[in-house]
N, C-alpha and C positions, 0 to 999 in steps of 0.2 A: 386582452390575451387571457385565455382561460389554462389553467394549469391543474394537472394531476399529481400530488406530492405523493411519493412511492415510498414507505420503508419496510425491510421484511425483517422479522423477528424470529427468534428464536431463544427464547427463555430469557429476554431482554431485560425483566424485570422493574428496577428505576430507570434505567438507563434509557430505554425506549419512551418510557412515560415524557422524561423531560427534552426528549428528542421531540416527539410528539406536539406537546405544550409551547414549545419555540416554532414548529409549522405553524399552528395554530395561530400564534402572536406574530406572526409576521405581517407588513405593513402592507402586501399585496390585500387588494380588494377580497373578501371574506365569499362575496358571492362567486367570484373567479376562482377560486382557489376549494382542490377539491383534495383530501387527506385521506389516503387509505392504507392500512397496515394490511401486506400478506405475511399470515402466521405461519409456519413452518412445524408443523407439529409442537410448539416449545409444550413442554410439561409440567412449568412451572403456572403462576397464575395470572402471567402478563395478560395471556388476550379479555379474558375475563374482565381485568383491571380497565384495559383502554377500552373496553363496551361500556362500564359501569362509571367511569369519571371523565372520558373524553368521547363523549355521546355521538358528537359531530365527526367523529374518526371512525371509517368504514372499516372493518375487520373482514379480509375474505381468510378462509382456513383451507394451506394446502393440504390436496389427498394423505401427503409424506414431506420428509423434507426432501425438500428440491433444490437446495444452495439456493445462492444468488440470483440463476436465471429463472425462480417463481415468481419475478418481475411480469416475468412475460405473461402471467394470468391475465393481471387487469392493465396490459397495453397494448393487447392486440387489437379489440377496437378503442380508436381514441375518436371516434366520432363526437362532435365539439371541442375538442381536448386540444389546443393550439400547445402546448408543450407540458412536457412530462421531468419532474425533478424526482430523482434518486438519491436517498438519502440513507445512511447508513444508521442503523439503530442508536451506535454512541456517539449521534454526532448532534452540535445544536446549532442553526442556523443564526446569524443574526437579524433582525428583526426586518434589515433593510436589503438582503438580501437577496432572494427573490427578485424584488424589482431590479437590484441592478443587473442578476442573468437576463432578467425578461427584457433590460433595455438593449441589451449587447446582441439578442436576435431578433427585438423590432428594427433594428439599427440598420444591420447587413442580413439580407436572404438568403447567403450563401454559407452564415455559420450554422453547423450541425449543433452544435455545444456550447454552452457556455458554461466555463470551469470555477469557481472560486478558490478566494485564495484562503486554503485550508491549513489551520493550525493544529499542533501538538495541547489536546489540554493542558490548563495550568503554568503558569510562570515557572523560567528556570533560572539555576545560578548553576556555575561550572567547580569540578574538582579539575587540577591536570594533576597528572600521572608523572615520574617521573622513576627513572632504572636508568642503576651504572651499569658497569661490566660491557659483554662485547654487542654488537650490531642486531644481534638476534635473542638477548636477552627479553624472556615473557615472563609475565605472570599470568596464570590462569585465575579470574575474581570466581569463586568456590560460592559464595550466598553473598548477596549486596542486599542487604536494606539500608534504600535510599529512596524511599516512595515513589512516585514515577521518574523512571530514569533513562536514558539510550547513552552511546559513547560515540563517540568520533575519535579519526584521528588513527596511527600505524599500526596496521596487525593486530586487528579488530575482525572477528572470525567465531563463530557458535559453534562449541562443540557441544558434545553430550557424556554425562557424567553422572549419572542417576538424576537429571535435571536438566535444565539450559546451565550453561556455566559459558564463559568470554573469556578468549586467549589476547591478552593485550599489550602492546610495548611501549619503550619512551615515548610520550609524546601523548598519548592518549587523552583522550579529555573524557569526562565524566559528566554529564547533565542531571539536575537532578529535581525534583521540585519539593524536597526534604529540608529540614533544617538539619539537620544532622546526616551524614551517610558511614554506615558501618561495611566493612568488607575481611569476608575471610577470603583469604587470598594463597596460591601456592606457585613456587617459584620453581625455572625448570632446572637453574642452576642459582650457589648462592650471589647473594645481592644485596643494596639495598634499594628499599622503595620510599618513596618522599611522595605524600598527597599536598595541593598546595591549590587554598581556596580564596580570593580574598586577599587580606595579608596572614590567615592563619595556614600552620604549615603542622606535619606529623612525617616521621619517618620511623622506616622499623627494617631491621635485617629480615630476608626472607631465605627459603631454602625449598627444601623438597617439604616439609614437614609444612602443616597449613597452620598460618596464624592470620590474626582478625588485627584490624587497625579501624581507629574511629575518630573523624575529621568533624567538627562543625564547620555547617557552610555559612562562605560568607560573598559579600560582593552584589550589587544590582542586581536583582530579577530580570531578565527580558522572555519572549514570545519566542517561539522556534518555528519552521515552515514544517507541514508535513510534505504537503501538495501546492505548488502556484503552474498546474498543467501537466502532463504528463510527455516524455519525451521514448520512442522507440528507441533503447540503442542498440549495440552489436551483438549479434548470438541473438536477436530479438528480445533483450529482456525489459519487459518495461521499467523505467526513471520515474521516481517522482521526482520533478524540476522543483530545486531550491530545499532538497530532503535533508531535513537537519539543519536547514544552517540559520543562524538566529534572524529574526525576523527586521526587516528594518527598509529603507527607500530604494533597495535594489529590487526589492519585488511591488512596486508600489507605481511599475509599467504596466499599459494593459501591452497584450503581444499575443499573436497566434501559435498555436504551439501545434506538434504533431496527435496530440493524442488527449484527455481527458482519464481521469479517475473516478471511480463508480463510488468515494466513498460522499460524493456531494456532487453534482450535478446536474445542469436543466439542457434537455434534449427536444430541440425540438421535431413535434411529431411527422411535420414530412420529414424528415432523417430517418425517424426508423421506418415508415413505410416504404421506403423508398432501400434503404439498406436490410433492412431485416431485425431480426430480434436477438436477443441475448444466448447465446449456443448453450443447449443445456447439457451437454454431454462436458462440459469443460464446468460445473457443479461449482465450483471457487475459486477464486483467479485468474488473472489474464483476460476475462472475459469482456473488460472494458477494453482491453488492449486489441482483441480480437476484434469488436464490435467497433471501435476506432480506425482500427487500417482497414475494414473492409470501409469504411465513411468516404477513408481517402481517397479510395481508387474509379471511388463516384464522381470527386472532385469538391467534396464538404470537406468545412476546414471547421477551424476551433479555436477559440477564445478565453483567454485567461484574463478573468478583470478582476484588479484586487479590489476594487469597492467592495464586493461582495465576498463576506468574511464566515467562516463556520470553526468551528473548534471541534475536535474530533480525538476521545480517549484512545487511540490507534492498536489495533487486535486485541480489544481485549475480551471477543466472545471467542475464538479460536486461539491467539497467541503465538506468536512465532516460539519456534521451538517444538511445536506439536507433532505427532506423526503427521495430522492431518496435512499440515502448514506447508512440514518438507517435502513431500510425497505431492497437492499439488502443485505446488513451486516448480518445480522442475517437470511435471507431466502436463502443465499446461502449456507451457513457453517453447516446449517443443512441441508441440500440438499447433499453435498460433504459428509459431513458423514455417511449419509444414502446408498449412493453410494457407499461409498471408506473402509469404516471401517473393519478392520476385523470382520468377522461372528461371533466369540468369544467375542469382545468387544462391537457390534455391540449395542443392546440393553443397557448395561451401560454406554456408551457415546453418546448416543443417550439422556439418562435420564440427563447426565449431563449437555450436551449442554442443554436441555430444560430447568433444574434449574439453569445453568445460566442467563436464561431469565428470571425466577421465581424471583432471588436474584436481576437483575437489578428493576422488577418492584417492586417490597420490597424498592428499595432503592427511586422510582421516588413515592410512594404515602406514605408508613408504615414511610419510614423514615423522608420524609418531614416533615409529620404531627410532629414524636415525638418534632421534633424541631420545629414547629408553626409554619410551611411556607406552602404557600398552595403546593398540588399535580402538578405533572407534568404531564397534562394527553396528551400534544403532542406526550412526547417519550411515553407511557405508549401503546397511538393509534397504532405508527409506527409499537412499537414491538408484538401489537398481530396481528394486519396485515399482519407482517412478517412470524407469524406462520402460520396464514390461508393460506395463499400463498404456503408457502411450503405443508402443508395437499393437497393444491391442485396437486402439482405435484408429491409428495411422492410414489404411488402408482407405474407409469411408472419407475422413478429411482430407485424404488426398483429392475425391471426385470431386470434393467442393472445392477444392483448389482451382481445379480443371474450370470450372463451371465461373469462379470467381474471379478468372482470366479472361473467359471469353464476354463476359458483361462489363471488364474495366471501360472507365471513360479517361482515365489519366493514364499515360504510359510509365512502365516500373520505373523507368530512370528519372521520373519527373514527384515520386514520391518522397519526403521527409522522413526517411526509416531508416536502421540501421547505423546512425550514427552519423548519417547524411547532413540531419538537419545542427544548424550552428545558430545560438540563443544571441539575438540581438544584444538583448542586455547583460550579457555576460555572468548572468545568474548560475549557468551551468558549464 
């Protein structure tokens, strides 16, 4: 099986270099295995870099940036090319990887994809969170340094603040991959707050007024899942299956999932000739998600094998929290549903996706207020922006809708989307 490794850059820097050097060193046969970077305009001195130290790594340079879908330069012909792996700039493959995508679709003809099982860089150990007072007692975390870090756990929600800042409640957990974690912190009413890592513990009254508390971590290291598959759910928004939750033998099934993640991936190339390419009007996100449900209604399914492991620093060239991030978040996923949905559900998850934008901004202005904080009118901006933008291209994705009904081979009710499909191993 001969394979084309794909990743696209943009001002990737290191990060793509050791992305790069892990394809390279993979255990797949060197003459099978073909490594090509599409540049993306970056204007730093990456591509220069991967010409000059990874010789065997083809550089094409797009016209502009083109997001994501500059995939589709070098896989439109895959003549020779028995499968095509997409790999994400900050991500690094392990060594044996490859082979095991490539055994999961020598195995069965009928998998489009095969997914690995994608981790969070870096070891974590956990802070929890802990607020007295009543049921809806938060504190907003104002600056965290705690080197790579996510939260889990109740009333856990991004707002904006001159920054990203996290509105969080009892119960919260903290990840972190720091020895130490600092937090300035502001509280919506008085309290206290108690961090507790380990057996080490800190507590501090909180209020309106922002104070900093500082916990060393303590307790076991473990791995976290970013990705083990990707799942369609309700409103259409794409799941990563097992997202966040620490790594261990519940992901350690192989299992077919609905859907795949674009940030590691082997596709193989009858799939895309047969489905189509990456929509470039949809520039960043969802695109996997798109290109997924149109697989399914050909009757291609998809494979999550954890043999095959990648580590992946997760957004850290765009970053949640961005205009970019919020603005396609929401314009794509109404985009994909508008496209992919069944004709039956078509209009009520249409209505829901849109009241879930309705209920976010209830929560960035109605809710603020009840509680005497002012409005959040950045996200508030983003997300009707997001909608405008989609009214703009709604129209056209509609005719591919049309068009993507009359080619189905699977009928709507026999598709895994929406919430339909239910995870053998109770992963999800």
């Amino acid at each position: 099986m001969r394979i084309r490794a794909v990743v696209v850059n943009y001002n990737g820097g290191d990060e793509v270099l050791a992305c790069l050097r892990a394809l390279l060193a993979s255990s797949w046969p060197t003459g099978d295995l073909e490594v090509v970077v599409v540049d993306n305009g970056s204007v730093d001195d990456s591509p220069e870099r991967i010409e000059v130290e990874l010789p065997a790594v083809r550089v094409v340079r797009s016209p502009g940036n083109l997001g994501y879908p500059a995939i589709n330069q070098v896989v439109t012909d895959l003549t020779g090319i028995d499968a095509v792996a997409i790999v994400n700039p900050d991500a690094v493959v392990d060594p044996g990887c490859l082979a095991e995508l490539a055994r999961a679709l020598a195995d069965d003809p009928g998998i489009g994809a095969a997914c690995p099982r994608i981790l969070l860089a870096g070891r974590y150990r956990e802070v929890r969170i802990s607020l007295d007072g009543s049921p809806r007692a938060s504190i907003d975390l104002l600056d965290v340094d705690a080197g790579g870090w996510h939260l889990t756990g109740p009333q856990v929600r991004r707002r904006w603040r001159g920054g990203v800042a996290w509105s969080v409640g009892d119960g919260s957990i903290l990840r972190t991959t720091s020895d130490t974690v600092s937090l300035r912190v502001q509280a919506h009413r008085p309290g206290l707050l108690t961090l507790r890592s380990g057996d080490r513990e800190a507590s501090t009254a909180v209020d309106r007024e922002a104070v900093r508390v500082d916990l060393p971590v303590d307790g076991a290291p473990f791995e976290v899942v970013q990705n083990a598959g990707s799942v369609i759910g309700p409103h259409g928004i794409g799941i990563n299956r097992g997202y966040h939750h620490s790594d261990g033998p519940l992901f350690d099934q192989v299992v077919d999932v609905p859907a795949w993640c674009g940030a590691a991936v082997l596709l193989r190339s009858d799939y895309l000739r047969q489905v189509g390419l990456l929509d470039p009007r949809w520039f960043l996100y969802y695109e996997d998600t798109d290109l997924a449900w149109r697989g399914l209604r050909q009757g291609w399914r998809y494979r999550y094998v954890p043999q095959a492991r990648v580590t992946h620093a997760h957004s850290t060239t765009i970053g949640h929290g961005s205009g970019l991030y919020d603005v396609q978040h929401v314009r794509n996923r109404l985009l994909t549903v508008a496209k992919n949905a069944p004709r039956s559900e078509l209009i009520a998850t249409s209505r829901e996706a849109v009241g879930l934008i309705g209920t976010q901004l209830r929560g960035d202005v109605v809710a603020r207020v009840r509680d005497r904080r002012l409005p959040e009118p950045v996200l508030t901006a983003r997300r009707l922006s997001a909608l405008a933008r989609a009214a703009r291209l709604l129209p056209s994705v509609l005719r591919d809708a049309r068009r993507l009904r009359r080619t189905a081979t699977v009928a709507d009710d026999a598709l895994p989307v929406l919430g339909r499909w239910r995870d053998p191993t109770g992963a999800l």
